[in-house]
PDB file with one MODEL, atoms N, CA, C and O in Angstrom:
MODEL        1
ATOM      1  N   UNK A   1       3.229 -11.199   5.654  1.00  0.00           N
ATOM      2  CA  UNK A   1       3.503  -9.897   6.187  1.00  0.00           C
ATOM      3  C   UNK A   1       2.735  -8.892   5.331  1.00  0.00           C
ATOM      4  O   UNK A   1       2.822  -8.665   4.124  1.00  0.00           O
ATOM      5  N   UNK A   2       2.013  -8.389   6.207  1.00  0.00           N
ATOM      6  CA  UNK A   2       1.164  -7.282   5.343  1.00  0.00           C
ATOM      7  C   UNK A   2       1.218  -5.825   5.592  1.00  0.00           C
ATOM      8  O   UNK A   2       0.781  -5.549   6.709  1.00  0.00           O
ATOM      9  N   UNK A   3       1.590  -4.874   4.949  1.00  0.00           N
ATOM     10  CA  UNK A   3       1.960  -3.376   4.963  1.00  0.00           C
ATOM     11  C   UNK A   3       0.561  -2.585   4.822  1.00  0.00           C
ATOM     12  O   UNK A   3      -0.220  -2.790   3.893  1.00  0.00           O
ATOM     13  N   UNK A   4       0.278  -1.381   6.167  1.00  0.00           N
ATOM     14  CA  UNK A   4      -0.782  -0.612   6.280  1.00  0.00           C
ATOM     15  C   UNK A   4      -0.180   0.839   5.799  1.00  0.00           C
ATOM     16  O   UNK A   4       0.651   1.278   6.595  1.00  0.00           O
ATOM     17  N   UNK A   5      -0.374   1.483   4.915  1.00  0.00           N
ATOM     18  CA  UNK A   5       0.395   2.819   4.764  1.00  0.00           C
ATOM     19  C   UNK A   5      -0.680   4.241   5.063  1.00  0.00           C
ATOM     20  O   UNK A   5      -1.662   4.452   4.351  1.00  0.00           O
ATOM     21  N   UNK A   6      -0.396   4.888   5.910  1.00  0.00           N
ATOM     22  CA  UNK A   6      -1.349   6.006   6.509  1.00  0.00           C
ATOM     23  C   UNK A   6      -0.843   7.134   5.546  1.00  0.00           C
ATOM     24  O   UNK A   6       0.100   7.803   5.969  1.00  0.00           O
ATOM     25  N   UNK A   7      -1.391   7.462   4.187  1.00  0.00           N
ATOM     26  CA  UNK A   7      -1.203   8.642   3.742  1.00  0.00           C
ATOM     27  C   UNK A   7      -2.250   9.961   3.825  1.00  0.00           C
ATOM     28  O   UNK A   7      -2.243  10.878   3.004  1.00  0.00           O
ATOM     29  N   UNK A   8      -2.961   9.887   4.739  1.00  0.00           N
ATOM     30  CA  UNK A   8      -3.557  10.644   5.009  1.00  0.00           C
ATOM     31  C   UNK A   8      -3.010  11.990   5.013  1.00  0.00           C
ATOM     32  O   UNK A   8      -3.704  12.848   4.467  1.00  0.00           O
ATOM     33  N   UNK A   9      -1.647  12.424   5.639  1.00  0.00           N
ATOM     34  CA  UNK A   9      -1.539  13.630   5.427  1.00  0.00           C
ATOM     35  C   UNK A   9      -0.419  13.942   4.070  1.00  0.00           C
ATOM     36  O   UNK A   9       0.245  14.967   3.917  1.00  0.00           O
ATOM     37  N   UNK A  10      -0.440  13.042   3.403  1.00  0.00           N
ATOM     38  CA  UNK A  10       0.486  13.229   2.292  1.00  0.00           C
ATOM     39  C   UNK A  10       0.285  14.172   1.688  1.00  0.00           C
ATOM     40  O   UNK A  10      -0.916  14.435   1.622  1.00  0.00           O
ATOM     41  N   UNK A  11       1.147  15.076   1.013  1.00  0.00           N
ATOM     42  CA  UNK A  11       0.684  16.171  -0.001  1.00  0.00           C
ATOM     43  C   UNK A  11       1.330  16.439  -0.990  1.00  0.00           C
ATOM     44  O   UNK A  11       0.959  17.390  -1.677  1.00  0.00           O
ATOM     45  N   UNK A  12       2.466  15.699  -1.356  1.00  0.00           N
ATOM     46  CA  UNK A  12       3.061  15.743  -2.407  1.00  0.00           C
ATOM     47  C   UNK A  12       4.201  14.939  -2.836  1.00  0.00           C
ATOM     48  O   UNK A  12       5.143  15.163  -2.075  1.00  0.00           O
ATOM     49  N   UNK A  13       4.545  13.972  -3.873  1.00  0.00           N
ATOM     50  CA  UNK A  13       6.087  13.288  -3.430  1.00  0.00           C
ATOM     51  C   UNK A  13       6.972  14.152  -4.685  1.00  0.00           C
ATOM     52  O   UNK A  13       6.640  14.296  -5.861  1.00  0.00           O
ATOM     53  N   UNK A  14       7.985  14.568  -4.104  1.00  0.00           N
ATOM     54  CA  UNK A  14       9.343  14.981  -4.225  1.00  0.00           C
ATOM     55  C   UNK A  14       9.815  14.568  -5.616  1.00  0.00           C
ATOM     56  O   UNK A  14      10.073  15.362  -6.521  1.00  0.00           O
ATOM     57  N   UNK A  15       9.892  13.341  -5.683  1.00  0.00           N
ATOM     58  CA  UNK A  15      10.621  13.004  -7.444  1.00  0.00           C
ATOM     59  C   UNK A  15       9.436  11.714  -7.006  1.00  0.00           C
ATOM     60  O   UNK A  15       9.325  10.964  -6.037  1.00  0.00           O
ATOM     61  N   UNK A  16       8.623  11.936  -8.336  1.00  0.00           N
ATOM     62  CA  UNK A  16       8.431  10.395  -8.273  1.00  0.00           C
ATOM     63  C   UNK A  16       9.280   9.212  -9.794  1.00  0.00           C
ATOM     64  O   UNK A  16       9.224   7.991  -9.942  1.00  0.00           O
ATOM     65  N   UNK A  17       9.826  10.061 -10.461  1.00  0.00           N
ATOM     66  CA  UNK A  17      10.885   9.565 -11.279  1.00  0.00           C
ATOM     67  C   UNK A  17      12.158   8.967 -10.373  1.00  0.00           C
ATOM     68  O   UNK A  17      13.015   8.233 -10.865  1.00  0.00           O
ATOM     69  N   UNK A  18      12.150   9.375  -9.032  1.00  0.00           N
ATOM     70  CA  UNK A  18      13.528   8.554  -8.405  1.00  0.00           C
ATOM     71  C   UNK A  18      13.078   7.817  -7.511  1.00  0.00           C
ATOM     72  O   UNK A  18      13.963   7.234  -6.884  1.00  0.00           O
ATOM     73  N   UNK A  19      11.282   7.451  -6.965  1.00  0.00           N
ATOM     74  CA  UNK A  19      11.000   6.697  -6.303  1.00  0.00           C
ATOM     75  C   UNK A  19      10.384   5.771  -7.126  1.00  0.00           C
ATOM     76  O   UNK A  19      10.018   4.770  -6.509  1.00  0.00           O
ATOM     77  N   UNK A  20      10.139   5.767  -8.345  1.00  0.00           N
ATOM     78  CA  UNK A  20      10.351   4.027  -9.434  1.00  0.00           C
ATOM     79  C   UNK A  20      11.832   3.976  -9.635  1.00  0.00           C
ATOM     80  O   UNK A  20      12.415   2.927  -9.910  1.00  0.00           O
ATOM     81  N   UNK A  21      12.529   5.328  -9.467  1.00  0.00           N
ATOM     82  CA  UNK A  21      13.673   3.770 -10.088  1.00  0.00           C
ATOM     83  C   UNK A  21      14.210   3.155  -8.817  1.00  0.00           C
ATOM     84  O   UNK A  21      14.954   2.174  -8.812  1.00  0.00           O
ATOM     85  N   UNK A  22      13.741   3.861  -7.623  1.00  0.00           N
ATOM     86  CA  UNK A  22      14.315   3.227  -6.356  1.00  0.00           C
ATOM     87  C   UNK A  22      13.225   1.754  -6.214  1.00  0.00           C
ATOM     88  O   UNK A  22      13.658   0.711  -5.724  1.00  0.00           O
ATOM     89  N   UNK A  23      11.955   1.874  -6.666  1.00  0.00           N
ATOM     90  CA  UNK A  23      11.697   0.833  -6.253  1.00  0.00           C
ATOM     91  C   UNK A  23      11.313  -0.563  -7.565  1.00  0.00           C
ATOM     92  O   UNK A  23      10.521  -1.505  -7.592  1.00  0.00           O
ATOM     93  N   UNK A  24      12.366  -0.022  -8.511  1.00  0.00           N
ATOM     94  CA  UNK A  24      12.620  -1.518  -9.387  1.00  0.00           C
ATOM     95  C   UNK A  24      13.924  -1.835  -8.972  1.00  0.00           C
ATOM     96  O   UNK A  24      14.450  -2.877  -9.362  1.00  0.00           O
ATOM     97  N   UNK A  25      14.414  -1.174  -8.339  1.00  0.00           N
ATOM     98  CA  UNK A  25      15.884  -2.383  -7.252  1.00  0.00           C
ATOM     99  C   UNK A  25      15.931  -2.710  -6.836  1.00  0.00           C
ATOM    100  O   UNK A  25      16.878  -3.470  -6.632  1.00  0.00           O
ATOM    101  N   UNK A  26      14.399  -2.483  -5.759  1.00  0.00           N
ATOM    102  CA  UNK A  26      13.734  -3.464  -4.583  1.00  0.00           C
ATOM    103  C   UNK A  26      13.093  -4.849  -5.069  1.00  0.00           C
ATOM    104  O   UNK A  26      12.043  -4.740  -5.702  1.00  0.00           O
ATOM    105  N   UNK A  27      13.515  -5.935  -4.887  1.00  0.00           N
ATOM    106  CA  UNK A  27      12.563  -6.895  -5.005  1.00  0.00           C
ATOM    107  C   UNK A  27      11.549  -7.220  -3.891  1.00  0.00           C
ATOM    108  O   UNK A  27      11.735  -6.972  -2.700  1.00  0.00           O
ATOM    109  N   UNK A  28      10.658  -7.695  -4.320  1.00  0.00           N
ATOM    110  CA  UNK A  28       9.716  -7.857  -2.646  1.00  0.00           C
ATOM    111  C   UNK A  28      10.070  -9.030  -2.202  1.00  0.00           C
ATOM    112  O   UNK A  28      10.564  -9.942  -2.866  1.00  0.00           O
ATOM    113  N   UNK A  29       9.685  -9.016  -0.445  1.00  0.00           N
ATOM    114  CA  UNK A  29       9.958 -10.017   0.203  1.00  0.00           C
ATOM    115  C   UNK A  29       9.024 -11.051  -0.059  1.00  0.00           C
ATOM    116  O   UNK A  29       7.847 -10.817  -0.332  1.00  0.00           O
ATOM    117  N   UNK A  30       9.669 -12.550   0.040  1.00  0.00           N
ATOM    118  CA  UNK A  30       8.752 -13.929  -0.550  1.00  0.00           C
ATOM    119  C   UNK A  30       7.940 -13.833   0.700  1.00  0.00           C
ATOM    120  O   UNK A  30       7.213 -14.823   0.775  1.00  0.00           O
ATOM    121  N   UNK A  31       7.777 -12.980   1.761  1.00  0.00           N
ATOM    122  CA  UNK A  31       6.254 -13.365   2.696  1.00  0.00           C
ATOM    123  C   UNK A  31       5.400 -12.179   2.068  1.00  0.00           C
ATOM    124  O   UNK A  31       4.193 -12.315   1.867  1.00  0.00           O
ATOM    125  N   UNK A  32       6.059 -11.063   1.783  1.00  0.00           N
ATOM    126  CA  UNK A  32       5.046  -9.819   1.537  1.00  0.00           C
ATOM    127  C   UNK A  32       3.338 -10.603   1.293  1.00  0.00           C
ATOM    128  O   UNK A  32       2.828 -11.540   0.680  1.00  0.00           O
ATOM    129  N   UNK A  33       2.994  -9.605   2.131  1.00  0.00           N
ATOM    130  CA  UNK A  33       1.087 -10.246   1.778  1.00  0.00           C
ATOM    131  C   UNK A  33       0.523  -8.705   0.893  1.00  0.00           C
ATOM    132  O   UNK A  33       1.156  -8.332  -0.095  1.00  0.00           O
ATOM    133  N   UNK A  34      -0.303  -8.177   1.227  1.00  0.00           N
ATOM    134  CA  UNK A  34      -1.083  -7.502   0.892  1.00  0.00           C
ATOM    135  C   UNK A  34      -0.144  -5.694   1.352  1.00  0.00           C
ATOM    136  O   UNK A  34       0.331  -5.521   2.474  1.00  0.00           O
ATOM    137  N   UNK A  35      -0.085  -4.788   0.429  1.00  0.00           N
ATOM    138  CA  UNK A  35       0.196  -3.481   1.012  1.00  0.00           C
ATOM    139  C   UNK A  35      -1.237  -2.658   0.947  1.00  0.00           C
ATOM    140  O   UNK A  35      -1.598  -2.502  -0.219  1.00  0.00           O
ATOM    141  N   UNK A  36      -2.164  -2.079   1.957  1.00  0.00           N
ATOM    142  CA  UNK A  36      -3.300  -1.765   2.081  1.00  0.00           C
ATOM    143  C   UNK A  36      -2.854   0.355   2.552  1.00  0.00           C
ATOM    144  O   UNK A  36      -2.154   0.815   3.454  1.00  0.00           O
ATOM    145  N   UNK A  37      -3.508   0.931   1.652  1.00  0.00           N
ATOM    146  CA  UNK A  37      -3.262   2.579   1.751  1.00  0.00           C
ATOM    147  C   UNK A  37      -4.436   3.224   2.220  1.00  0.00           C
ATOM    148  O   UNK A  37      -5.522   3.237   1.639  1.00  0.00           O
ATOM    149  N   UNK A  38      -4.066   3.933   3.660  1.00  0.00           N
ATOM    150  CA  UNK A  38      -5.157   4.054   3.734  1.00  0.00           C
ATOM    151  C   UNK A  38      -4.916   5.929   3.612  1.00  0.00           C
ATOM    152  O   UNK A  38      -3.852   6.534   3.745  1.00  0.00           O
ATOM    153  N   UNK A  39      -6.258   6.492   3.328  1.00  0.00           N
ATOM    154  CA  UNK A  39      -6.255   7.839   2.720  1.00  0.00           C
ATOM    155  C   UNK A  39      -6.778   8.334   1.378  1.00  0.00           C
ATOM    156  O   UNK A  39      -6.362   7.589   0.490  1.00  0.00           O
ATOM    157  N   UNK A  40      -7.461   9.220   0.953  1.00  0.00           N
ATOM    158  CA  UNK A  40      -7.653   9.422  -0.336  1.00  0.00           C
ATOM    159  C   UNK A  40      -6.650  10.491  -0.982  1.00  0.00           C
ATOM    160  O   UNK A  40      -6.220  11.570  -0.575  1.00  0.00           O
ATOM    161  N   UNK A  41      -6.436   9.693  -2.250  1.00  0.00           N
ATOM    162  CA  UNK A  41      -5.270  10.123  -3.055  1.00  0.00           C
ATOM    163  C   UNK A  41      -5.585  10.743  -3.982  1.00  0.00           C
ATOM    164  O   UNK A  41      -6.470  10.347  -4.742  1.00  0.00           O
ATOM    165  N   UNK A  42      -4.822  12.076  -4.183  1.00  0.00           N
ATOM    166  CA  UNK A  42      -5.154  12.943  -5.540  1.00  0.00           C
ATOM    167  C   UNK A  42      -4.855  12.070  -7.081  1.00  0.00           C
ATOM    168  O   UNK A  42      -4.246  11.007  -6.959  1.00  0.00           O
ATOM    169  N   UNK A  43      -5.108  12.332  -7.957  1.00  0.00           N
ATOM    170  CA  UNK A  43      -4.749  11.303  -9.483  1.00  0.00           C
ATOM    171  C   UNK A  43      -3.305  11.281  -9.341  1.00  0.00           C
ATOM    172  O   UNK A  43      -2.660  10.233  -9.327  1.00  0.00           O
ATOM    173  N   UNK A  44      -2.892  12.225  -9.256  1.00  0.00           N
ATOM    174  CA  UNK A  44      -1.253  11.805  -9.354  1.00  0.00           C
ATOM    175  C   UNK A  44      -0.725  10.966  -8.598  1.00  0.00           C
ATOM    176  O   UNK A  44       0.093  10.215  -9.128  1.00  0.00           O
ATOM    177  N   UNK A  45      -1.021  10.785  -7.004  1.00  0.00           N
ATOM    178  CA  UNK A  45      -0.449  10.043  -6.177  1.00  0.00           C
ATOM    179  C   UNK A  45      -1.435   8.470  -6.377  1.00  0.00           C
ATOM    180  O   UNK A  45      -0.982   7.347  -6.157  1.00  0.00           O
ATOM    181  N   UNK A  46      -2.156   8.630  -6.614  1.00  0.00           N
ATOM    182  CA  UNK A  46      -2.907   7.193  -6.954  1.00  0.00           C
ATOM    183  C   UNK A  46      -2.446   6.185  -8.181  1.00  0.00           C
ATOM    184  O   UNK A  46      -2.661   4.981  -8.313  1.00  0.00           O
ATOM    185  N   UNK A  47      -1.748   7.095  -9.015  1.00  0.00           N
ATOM    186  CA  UNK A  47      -1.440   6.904 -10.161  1.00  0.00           C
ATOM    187  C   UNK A  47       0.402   6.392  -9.749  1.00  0.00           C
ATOM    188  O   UNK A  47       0.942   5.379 -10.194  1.00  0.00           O
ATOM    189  N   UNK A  48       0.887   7.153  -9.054  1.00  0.00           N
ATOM    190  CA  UNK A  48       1.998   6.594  -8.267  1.00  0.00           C
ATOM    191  C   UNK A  48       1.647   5.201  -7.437  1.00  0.00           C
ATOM    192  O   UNK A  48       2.364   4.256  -7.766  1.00  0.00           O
ATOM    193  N   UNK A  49       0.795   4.960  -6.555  1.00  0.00           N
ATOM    194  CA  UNK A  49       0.679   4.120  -5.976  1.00  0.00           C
ATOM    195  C   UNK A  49       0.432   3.029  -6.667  1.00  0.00           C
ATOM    196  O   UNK A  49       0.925   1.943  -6.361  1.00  0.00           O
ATOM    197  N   UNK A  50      -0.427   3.221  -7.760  1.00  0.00           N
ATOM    198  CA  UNK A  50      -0.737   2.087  -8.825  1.00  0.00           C
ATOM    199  C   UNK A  50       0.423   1.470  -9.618  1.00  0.00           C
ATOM    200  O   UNK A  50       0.381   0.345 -10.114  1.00  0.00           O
ATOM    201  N   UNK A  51       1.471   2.320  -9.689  1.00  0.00           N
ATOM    202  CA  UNK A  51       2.544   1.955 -10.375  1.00  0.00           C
ATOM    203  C   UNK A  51       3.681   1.333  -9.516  1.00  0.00           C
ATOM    204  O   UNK A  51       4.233   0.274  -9.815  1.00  0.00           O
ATOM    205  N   UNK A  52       4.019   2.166  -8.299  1.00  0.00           N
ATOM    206  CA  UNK A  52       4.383   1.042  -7.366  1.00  0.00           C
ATOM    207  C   UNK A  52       4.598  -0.360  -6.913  1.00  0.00           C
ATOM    208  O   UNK A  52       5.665  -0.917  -6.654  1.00  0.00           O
ATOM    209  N   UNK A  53       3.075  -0.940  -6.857  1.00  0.00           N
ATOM    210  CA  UNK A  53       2.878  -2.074  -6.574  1.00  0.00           C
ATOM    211  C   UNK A  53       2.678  -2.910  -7.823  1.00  0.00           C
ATOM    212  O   UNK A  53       2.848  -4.124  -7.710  1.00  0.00           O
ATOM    213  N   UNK A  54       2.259  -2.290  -9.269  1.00  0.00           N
ATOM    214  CA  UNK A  54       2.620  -3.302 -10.483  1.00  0.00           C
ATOM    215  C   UNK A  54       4.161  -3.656 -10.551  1.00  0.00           C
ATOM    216  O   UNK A  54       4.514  -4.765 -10.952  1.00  0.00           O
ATOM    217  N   UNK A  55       5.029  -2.740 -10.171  1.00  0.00           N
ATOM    218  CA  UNK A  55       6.222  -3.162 -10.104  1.00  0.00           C
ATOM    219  C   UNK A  55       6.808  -3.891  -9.194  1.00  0.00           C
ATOM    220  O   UNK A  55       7.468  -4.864  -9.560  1.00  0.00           O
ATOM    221  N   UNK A  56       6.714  -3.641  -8.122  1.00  0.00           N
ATOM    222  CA  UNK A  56       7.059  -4.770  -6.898  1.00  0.00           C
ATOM    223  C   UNK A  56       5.544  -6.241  -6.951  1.00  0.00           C
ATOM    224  O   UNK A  56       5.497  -7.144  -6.116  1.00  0.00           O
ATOM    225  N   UNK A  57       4.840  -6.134  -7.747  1.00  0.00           N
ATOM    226  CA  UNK A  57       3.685  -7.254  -7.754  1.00  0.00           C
ATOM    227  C   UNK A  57       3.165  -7.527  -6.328  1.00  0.00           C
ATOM    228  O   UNK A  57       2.916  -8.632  -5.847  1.00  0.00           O
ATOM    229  N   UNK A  58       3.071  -6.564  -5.859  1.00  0.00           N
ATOM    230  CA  UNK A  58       2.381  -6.811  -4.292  1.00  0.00           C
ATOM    231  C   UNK A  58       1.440  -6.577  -4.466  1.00  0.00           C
ATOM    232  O   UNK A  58       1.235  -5.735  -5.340  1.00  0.00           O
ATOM    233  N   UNK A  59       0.406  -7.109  -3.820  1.00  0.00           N
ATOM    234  CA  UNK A  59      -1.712  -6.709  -4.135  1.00  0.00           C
ATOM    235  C   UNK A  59      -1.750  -5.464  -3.372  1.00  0.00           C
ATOM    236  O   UNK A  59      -1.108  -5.190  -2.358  1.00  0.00           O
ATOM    237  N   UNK A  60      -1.982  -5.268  -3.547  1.00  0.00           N
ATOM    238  CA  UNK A  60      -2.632  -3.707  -3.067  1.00  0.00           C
ATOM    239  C   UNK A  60      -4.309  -2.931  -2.602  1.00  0.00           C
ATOM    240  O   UNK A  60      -5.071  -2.813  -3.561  1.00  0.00           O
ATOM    241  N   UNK A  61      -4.630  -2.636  -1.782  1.00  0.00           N
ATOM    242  CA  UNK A  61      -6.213  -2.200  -1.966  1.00  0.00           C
ATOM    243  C   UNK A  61      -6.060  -0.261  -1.361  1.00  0.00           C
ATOM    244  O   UNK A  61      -5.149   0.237  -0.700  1.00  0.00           O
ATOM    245  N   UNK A  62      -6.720   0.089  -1.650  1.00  0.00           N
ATOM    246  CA  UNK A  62      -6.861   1.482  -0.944  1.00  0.00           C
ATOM    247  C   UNK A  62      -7.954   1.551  -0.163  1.00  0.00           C
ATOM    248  O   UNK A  62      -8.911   0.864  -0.521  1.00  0.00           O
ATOM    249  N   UNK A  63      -8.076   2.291   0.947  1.00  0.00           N
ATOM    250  CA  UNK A  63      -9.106   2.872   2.047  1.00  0.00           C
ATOM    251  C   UNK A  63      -9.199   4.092   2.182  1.00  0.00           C
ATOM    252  O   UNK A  63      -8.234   4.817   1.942  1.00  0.00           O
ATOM    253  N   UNK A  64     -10.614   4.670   2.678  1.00  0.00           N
ATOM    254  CA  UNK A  64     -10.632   5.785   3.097  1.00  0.00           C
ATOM    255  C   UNK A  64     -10.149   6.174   4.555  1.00  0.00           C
ATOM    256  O   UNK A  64      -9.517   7.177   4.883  1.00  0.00           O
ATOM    257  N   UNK A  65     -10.616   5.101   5.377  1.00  0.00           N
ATOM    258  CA  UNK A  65     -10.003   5.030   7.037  1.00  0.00           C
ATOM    259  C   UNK A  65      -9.627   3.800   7.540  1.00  0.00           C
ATOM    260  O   UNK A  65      -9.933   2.764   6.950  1.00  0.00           O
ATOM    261  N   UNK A  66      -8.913   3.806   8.703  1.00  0.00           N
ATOM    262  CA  UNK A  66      -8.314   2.378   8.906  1.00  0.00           C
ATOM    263  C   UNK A  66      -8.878   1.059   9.363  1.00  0.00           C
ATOM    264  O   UNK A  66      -8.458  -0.086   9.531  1.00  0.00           O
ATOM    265  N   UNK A  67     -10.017   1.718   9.490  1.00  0.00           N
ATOM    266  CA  UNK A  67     -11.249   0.643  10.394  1.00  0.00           C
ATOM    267  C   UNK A  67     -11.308  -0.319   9.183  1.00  0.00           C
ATOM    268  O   UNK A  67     -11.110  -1.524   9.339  1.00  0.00           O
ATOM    269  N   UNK A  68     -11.642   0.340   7.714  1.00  0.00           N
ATOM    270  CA  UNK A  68     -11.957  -0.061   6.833  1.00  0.00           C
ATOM    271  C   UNK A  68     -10.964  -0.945   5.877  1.00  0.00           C
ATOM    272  O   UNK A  68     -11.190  -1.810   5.030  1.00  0.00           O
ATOM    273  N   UNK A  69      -9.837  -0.384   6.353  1.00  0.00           N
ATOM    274  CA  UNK A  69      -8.543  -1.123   6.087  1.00  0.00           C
ATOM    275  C   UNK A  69      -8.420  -2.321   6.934  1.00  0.00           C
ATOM    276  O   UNK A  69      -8.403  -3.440   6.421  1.00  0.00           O
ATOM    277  N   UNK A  70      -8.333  -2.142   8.207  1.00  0.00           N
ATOM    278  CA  UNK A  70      -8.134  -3.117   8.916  1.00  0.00           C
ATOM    279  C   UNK A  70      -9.154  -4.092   8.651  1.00  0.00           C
ATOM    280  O   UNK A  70      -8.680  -5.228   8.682  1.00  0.00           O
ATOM    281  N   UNK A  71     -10.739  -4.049   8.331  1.00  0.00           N
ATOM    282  CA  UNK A  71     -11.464  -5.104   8.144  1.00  0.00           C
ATOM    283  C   UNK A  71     -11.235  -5.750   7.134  1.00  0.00           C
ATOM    284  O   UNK A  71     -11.681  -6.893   7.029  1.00  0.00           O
ATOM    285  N   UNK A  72     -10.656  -5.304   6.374  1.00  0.00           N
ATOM    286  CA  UNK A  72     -10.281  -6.022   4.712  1.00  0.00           C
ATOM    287  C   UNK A  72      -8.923  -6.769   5.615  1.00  0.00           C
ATOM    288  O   UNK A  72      -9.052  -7.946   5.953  1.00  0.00           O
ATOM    289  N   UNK A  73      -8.353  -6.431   5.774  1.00  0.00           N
ATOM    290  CA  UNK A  73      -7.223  -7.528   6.403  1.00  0.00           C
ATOM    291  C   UNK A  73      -7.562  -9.143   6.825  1.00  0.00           C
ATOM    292  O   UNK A  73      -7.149 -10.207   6.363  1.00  0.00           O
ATOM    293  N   UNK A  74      -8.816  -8.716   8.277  1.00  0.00           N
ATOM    294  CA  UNK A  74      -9.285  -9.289   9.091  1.00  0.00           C
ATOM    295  C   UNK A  74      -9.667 -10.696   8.146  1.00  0.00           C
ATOM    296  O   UNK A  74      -9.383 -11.871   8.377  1.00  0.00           O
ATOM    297  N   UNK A  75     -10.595  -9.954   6.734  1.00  0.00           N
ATOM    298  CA  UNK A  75     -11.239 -10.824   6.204  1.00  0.00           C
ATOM    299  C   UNK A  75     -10.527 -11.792   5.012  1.00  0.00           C
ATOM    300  O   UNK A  75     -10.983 -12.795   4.463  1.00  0.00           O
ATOM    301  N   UNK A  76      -9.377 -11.179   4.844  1.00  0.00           N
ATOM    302  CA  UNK A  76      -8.346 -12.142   3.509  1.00  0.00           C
ATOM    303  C   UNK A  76      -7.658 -12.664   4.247  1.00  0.00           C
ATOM    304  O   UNK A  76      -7.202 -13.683   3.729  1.00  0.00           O
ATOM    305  N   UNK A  77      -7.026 -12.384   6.064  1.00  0.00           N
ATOM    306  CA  UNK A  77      -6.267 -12.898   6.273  1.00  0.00           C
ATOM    307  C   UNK A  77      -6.876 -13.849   7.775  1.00  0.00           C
ATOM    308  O   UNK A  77      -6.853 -13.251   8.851  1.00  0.00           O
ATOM    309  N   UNK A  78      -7.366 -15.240   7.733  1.00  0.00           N
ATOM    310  CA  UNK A  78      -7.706 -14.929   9.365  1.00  0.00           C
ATOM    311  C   UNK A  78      -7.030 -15.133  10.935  1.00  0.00           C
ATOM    312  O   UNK A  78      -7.425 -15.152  12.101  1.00  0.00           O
ATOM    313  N   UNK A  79      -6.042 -15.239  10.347  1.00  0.00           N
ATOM    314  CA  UNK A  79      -4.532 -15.691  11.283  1.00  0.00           C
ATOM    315  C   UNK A  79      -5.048 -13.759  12.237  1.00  0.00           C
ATOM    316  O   UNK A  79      -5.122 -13.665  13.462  1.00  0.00           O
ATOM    317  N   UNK A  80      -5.221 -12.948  11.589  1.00  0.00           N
ATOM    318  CA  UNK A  80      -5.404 -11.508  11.955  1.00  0.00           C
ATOM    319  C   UNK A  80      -6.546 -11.354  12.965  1.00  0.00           C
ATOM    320  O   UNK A  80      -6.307 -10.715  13.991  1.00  0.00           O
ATOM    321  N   UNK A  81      -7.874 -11.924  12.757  1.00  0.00           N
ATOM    322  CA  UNK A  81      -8.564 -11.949  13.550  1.00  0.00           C
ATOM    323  C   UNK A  81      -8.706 -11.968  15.116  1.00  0.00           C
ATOM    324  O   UNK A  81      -9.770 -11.982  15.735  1.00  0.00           O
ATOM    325  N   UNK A  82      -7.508 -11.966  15.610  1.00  0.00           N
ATOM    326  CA  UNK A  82      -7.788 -11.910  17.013  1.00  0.00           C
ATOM    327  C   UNK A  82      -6.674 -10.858  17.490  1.00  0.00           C
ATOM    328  O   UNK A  82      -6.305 -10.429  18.583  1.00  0.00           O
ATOM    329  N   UNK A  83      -6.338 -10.663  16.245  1.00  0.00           N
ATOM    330  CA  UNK A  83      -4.571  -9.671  16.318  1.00  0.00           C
ATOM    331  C   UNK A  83      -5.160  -8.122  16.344  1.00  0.00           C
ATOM    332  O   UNK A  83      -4.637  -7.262  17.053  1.00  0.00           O
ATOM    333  N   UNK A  84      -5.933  -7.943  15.772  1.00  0.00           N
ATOM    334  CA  UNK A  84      -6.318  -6.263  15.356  1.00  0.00           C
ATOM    335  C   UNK A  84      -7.917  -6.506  15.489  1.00  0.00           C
ATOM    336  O   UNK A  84      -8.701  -5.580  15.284  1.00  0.00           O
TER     337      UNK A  84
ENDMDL
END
C-alpha cells in the first residue's frame, strides 16, 4: 500500500510539536509501501516531512508534480503498471 500526498497547496502546519507526538503512537501498517509527496516544500515543512517518515520508517520520495510521482511508483512497483 502506497500513500500519494498532494501538498501543493499547503502553507503552514499548526503545531508541528503535536503532529510528532501524534505520529510516534502511530505504528505503520506491515503492508505500508512507499509514502510519495508531491509539491515543493518550504525548509520547515520538508524538514517536518523528513522527520515524519524517520519515525514511522516508511520510504519516502518527494515530487514536484504527480506525473512525476506517479512514474516513480510505476517503476518500484510493477503490480502498478497497468493501474495508473
Amino acid at each position: 500500500m502506497h500513500f500519494v500526498v498532494d501538498i501543493r497547496q499547503l502553507k503552514k502546519i499548526e503545531s508541528v510539536a503535536d503532529g510528532l507526538k501524534a505520529i510516534q503512537r502511530t505504528k505503520p501498517h506491515l503492508n505500508a509501501g512507499w509514502m510519495v509527496v508531491v509539491g515543493n516544500l518550504s525548509a520547515p515543512l520538508g524538514l517536518f516531512a523528513d522527520l515524519v517518515c524517520m519515525f514511522t520508517r516508511i520510504p519516502y520520495r518527494r515530487f514536484d508534480t504527480l506525473a512525476e510521482a506517479l512514474t516513480f511508483l510505476k517503476e518500484i512497483d510493477g503490480s502498478l503498471a497497468t493501474v495508473l
